[in-house]
PQR file of N, CA, C, O and H, with PARSE charges and radii, in Angstrom:
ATOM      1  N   UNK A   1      10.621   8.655 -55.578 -0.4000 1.5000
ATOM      2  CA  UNK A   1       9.924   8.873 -54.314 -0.0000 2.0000
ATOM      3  C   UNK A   1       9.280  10.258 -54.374  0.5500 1.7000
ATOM      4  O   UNK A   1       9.835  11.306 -54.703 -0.5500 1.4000
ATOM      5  N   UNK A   2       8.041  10.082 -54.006 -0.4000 1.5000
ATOM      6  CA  UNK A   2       6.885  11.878 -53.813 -0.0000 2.0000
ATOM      7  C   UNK A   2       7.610  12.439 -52.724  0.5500 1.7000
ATOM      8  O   UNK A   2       8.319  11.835 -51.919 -0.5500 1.4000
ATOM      9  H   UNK A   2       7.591   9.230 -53.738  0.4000 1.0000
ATOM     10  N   UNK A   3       7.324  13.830 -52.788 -0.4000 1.5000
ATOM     11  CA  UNK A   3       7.149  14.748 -51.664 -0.0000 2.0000
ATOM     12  C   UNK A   3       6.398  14.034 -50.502  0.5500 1.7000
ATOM     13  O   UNK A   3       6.740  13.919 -49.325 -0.5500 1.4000
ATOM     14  H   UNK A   3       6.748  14.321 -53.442  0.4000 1.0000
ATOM     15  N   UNK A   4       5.185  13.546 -51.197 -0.4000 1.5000
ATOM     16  CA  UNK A   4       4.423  13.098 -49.751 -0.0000 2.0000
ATOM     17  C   UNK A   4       4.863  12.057 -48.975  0.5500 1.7000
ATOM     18  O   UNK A   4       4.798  12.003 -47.747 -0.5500 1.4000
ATOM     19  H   UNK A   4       4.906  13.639 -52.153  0.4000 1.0000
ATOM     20  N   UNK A   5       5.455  10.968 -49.956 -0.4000 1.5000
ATOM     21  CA  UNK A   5       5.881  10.094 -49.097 -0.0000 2.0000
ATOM     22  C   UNK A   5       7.119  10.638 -48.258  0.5500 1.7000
ATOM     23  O   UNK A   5       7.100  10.286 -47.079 -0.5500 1.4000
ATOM     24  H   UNK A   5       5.508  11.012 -50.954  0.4000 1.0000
ATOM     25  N   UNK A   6       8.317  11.526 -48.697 -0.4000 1.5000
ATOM     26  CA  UNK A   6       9.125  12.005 -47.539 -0.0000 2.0000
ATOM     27  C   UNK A   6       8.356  12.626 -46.313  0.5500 1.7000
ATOM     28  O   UNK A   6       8.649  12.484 -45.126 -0.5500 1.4000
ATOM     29  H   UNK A   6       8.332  11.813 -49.655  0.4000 1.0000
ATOM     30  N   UNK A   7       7.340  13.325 -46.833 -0.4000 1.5000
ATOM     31  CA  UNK A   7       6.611  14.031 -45.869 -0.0000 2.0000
ATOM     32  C   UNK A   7       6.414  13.526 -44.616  0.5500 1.7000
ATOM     33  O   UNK A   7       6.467  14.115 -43.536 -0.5500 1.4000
ATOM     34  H   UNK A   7       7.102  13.440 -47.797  0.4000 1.0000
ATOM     35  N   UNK A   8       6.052  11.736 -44.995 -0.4000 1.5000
ATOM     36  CA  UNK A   8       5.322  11.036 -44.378 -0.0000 2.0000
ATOM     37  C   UNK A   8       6.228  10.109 -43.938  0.5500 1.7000
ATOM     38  O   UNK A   8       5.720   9.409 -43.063 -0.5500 1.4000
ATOM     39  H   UNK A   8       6.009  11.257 -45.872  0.4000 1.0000
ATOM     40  N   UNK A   9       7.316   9.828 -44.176 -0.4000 1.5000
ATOM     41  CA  UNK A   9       8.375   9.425 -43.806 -0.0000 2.0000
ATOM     42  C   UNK A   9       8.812   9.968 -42.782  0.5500 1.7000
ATOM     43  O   UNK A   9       9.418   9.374 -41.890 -0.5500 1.4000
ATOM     44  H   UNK A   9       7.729  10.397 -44.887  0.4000 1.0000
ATOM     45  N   UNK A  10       8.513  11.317 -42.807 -0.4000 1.5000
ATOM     46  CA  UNK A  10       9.496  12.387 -41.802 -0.0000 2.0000
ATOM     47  C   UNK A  10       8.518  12.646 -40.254  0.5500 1.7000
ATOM     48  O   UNK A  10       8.939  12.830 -39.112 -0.5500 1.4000
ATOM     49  H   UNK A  10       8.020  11.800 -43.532  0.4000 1.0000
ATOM     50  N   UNK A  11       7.330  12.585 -40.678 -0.4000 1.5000
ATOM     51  CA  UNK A  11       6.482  12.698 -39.491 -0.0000 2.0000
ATOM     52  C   UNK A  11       6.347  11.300 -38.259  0.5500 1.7000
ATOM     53  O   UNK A  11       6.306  11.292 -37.029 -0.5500 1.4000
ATOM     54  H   UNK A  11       6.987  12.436 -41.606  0.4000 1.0000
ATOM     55  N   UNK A  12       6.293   9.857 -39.646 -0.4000 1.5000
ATOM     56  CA  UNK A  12       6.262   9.160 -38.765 -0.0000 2.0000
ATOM     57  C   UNK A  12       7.950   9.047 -37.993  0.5500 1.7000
ATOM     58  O   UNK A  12       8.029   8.503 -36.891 -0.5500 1.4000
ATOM     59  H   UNK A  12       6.326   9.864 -40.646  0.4000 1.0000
ATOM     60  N   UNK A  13       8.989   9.497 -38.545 -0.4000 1.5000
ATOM     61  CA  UNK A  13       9.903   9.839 -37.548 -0.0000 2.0000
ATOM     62  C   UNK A  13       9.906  10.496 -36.325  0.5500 1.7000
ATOM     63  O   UNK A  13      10.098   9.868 -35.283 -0.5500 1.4000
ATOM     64  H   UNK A  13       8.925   9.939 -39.439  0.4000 1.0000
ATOM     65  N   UNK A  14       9.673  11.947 -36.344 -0.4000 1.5000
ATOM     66  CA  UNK A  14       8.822  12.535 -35.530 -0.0000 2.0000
ATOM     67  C   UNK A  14       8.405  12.250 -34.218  0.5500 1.7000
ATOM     68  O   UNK A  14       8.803  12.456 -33.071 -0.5500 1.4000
ATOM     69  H   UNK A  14       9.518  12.457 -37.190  0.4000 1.0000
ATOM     70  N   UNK A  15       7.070  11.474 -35.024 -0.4000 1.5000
ATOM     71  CA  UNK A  15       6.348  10.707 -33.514 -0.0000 2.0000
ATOM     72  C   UNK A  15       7.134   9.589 -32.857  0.5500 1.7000
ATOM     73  O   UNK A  15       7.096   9.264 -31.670 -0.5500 1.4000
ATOM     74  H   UNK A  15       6.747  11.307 -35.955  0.4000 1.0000
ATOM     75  N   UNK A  16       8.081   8.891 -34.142 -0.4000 1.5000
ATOM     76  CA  UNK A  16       8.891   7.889 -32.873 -0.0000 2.0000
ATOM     77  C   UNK A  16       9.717   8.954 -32.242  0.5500 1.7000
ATOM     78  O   UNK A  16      10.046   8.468 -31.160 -0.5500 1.4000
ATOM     79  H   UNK A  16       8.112   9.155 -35.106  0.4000 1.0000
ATOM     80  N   UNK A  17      10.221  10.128 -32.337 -0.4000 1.5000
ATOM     81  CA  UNK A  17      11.139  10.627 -31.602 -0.0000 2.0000
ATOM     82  C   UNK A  17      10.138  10.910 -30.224  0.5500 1.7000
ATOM     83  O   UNK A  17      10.760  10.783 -29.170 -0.5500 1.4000
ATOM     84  H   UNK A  17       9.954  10.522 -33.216  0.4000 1.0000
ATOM     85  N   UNK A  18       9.228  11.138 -30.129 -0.4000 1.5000
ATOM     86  CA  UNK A  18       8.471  11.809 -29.394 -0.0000 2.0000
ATOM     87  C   UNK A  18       8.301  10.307 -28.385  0.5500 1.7000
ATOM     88  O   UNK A  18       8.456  10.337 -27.164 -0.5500 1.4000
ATOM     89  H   UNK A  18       8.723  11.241 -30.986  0.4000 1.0000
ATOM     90  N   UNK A  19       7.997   9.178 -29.077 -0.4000 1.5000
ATOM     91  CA  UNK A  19       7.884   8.097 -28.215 -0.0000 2.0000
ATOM     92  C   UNK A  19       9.323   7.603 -27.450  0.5500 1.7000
ATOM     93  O   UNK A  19       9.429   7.057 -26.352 -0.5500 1.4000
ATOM     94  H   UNK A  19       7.872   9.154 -30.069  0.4000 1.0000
ATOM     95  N   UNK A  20      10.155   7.900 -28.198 -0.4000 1.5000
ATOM     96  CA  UNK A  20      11.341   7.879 -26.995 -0.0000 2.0000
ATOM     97  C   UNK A  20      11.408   8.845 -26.372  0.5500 1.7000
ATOM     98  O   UNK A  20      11.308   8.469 -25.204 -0.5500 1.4000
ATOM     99  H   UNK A  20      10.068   8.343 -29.090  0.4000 1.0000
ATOM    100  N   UNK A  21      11.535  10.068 -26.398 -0.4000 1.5000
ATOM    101  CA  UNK A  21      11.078  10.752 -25.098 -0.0000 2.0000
ATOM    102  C   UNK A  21      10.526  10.774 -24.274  0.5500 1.7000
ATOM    103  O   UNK A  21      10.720  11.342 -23.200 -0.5500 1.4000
ATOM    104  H   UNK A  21      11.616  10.374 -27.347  0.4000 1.0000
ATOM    105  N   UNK A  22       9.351   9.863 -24.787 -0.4000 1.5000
ATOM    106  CA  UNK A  22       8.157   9.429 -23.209 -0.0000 2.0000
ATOM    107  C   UNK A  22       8.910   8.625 -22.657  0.5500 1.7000
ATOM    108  O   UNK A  22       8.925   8.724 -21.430 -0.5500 1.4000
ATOM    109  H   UNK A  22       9.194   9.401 -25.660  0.4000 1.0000
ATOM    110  N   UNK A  23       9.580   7.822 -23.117 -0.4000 1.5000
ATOM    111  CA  UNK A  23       9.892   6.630 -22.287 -0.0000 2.0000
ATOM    112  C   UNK A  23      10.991   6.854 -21.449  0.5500 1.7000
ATOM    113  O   UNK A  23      10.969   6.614 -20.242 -0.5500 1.4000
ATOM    114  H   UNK A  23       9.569   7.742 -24.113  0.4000 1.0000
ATOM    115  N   UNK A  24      12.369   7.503 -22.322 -0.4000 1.5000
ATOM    116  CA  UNK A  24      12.992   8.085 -20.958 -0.0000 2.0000
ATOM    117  C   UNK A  24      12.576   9.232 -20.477  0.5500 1.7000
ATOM    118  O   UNK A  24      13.503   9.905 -20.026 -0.5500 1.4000
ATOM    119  H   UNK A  24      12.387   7.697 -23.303  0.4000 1.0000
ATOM    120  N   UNK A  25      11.291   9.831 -20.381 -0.4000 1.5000
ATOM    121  CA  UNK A  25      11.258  10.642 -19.406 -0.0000 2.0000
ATOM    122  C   UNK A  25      10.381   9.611 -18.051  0.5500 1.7000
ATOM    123  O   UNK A  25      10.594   9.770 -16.849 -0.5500 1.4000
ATOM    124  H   UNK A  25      10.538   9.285 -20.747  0.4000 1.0000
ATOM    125  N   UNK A  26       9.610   8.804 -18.518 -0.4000 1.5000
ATOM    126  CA  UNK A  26       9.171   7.436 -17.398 -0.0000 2.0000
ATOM    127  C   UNK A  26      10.437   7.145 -16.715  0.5500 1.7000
ATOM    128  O   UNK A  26      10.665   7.383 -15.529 -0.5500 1.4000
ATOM    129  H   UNK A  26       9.437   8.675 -19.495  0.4000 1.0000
ATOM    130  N   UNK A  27      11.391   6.511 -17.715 -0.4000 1.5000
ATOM    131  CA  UNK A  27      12.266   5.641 -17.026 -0.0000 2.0000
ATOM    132  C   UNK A  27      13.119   6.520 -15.914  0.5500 1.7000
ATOM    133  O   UNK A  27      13.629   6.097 -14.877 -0.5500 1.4000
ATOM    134  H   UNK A  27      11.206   6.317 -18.679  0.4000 1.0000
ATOM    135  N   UNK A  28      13.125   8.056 -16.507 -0.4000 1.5000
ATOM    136  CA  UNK A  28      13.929   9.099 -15.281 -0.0000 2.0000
ATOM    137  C   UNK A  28      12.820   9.203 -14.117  0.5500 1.7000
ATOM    138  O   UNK A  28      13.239   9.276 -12.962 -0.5500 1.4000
ATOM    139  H   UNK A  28      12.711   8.400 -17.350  0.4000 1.0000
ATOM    140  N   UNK A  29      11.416   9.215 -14.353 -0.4000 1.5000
ATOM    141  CA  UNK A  29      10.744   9.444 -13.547 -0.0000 2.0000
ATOM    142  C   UNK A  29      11.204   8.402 -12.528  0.5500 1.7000
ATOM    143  O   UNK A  29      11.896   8.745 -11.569 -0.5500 1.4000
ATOM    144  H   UNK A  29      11.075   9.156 -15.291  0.4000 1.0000
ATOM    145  N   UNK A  30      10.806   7.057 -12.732 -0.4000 1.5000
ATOM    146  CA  UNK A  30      10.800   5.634 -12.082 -0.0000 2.0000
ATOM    147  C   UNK A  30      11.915   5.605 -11.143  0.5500 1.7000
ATOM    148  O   UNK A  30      11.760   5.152 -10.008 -0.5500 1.4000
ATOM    149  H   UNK A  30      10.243   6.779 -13.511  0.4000 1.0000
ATOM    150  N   UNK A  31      13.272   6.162 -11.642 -0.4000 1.5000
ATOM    151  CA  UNK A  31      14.608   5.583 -11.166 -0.0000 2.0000
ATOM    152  C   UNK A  31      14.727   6.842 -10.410  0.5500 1.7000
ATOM    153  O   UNK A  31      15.909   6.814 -10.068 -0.5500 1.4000
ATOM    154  H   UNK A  31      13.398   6.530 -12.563  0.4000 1.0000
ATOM    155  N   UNK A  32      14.120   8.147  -9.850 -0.4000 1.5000
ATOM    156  CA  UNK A  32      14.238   9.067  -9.146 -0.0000 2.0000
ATOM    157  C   UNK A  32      13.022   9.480  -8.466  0.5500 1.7000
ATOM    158  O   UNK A  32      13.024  10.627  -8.017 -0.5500 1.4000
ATOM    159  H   UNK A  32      13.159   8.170 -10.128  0.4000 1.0000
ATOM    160  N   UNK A  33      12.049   8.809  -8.315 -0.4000 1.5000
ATOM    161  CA  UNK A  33      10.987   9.054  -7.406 -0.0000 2.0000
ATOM    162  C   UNK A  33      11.069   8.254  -5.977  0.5500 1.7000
ATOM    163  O   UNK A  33      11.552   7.180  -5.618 -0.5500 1.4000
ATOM    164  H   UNK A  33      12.048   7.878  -8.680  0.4000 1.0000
ATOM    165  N   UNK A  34      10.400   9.250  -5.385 -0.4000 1.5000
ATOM    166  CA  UNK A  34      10.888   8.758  -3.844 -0.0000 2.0000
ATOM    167  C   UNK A  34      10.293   7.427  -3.600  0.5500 1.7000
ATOM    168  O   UNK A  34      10.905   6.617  -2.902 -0.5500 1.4000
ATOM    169  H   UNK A  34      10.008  10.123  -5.676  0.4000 1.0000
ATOM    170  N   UNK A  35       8.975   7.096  -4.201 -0.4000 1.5000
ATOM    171  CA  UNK A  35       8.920   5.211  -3.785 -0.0000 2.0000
ATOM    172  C   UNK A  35       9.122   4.218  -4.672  0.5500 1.7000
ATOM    173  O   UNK A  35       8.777   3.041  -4.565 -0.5500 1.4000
ATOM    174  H   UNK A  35       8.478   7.753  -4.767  0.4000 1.0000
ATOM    175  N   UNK A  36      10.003   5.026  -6.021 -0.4000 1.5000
ATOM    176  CA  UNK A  36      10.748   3.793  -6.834 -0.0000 2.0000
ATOM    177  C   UNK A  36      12.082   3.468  -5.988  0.5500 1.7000
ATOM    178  O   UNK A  36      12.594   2.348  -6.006 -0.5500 1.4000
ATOM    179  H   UNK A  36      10.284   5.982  -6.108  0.4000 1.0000
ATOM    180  N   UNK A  37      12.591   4.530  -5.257 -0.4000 1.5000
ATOM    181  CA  UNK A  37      14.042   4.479  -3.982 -0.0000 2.0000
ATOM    182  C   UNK A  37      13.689   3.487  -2.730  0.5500 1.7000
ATOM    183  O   UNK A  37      14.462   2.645  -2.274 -0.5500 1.4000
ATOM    184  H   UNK A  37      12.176   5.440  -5.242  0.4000 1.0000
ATOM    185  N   UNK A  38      12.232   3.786  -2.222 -0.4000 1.5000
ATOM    186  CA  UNK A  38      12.024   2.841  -1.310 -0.0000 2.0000
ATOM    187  C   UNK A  38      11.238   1.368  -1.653  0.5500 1.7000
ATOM    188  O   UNK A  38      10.885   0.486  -0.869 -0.5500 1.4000
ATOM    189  H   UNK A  38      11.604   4.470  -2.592  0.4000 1.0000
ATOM    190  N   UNK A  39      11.145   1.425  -2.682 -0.4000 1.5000
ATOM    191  CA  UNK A  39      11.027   0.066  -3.534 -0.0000 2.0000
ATOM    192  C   UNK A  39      11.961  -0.972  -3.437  0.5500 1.7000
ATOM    193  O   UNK A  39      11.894  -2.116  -2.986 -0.5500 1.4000
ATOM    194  H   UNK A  39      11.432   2.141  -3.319  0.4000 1.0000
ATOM    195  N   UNK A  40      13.521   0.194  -4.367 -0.4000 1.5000
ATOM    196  CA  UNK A  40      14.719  -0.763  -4.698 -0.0000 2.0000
ATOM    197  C   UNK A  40      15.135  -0.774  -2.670  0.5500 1.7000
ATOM    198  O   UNK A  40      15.059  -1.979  -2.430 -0.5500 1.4000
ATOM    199  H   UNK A  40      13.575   1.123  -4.733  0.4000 1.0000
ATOM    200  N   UNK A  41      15.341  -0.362  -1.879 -0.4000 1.5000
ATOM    201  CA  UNK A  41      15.421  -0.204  -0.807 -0.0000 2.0000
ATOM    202  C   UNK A  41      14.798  -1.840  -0.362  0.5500 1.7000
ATOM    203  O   UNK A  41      15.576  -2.790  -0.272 -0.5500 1.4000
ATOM    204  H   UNK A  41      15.403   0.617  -2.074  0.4000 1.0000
ATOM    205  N   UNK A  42      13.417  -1.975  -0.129 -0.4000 1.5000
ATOM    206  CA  UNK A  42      12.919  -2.742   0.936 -0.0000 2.0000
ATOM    207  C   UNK A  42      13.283  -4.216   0.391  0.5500 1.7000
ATOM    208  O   UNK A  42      13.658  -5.177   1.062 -0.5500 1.4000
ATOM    209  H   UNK A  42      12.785  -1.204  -0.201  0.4000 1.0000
ATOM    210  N   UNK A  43      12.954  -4.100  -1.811 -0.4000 1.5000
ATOM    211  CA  UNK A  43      13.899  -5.040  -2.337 -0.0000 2.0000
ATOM    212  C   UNK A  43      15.198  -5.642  -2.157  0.5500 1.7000
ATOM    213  O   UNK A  43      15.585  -6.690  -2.673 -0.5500 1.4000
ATOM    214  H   UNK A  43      12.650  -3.319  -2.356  0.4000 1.0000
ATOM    215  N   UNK A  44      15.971  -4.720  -1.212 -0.4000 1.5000
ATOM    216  CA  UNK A  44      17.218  -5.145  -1.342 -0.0000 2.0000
ATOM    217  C   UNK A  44      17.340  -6.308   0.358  0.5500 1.7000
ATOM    218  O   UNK A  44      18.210  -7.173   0.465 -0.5500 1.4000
ATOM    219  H   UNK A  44      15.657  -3.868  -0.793  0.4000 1.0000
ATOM    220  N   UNK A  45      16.319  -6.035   1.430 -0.4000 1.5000
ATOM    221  CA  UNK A  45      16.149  -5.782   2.633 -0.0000 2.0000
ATOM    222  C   UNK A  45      15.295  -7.511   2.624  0.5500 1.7000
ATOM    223  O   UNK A  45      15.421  -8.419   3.446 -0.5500 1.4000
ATOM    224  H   UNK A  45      15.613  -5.333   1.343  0.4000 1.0000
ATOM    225  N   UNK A  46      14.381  -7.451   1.267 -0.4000 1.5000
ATOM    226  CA  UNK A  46      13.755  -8.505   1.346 -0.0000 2.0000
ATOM    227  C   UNK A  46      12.425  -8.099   1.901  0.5500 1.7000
ATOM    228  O   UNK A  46      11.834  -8.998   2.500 -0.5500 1.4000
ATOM    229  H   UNK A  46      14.279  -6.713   0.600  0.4000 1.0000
ATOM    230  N   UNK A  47      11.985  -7.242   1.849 -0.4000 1.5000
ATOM    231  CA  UNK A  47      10.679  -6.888   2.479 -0.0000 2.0000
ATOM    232  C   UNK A  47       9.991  -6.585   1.581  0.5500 1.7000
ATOM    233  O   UNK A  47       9.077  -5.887   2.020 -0.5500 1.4000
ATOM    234  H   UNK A  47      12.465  -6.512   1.363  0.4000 1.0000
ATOM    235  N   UNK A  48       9.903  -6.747   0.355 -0.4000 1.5000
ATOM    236  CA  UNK A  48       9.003  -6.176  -0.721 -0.0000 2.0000
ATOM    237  C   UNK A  48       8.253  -7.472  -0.882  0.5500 1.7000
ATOM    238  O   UNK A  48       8.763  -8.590  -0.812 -0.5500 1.4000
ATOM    239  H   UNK A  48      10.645  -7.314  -0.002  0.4000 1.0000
ATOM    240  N   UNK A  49       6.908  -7.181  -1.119 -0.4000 1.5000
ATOM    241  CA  UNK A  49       5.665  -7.864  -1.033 -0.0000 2.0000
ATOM    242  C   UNK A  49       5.018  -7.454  -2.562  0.5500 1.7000
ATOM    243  O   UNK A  49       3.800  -7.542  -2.719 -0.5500 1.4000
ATOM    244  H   UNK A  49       6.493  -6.273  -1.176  0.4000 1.0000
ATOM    245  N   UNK A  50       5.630  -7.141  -3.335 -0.4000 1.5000
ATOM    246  CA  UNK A  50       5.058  -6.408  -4.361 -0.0000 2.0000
ATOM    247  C   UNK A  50       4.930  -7.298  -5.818  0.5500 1.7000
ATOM    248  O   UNK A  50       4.440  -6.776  -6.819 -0.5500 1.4000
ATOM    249  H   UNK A  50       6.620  -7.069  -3.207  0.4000 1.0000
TER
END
């Protein structure tokens, strides 16, 4: 195995690390914003039209 291919091995690691970070930082966004709360809320109530 080259240098480059670790190289390149290691970066495209990297960017998946970076793509799980987006996602739980969405999924923290989603589950703590004030109208993902009144979402699960009106959902629970039966009033969601969504």
């Amino acid at each position: 195995m080259t240098v480059e291919k670790l190289l390149e091995y290691g970066h495209m690691l990297v960017q998946e690390q970076d793509n799980v970070k987006r996602v739980q930082l969405a999924d923290t966004y989603m589950s703590q914003a004030a109208l993902g709360d009144a979402n699960q809320d009106a959902m629970k109530t039966g009033s969601f039209y969504g």
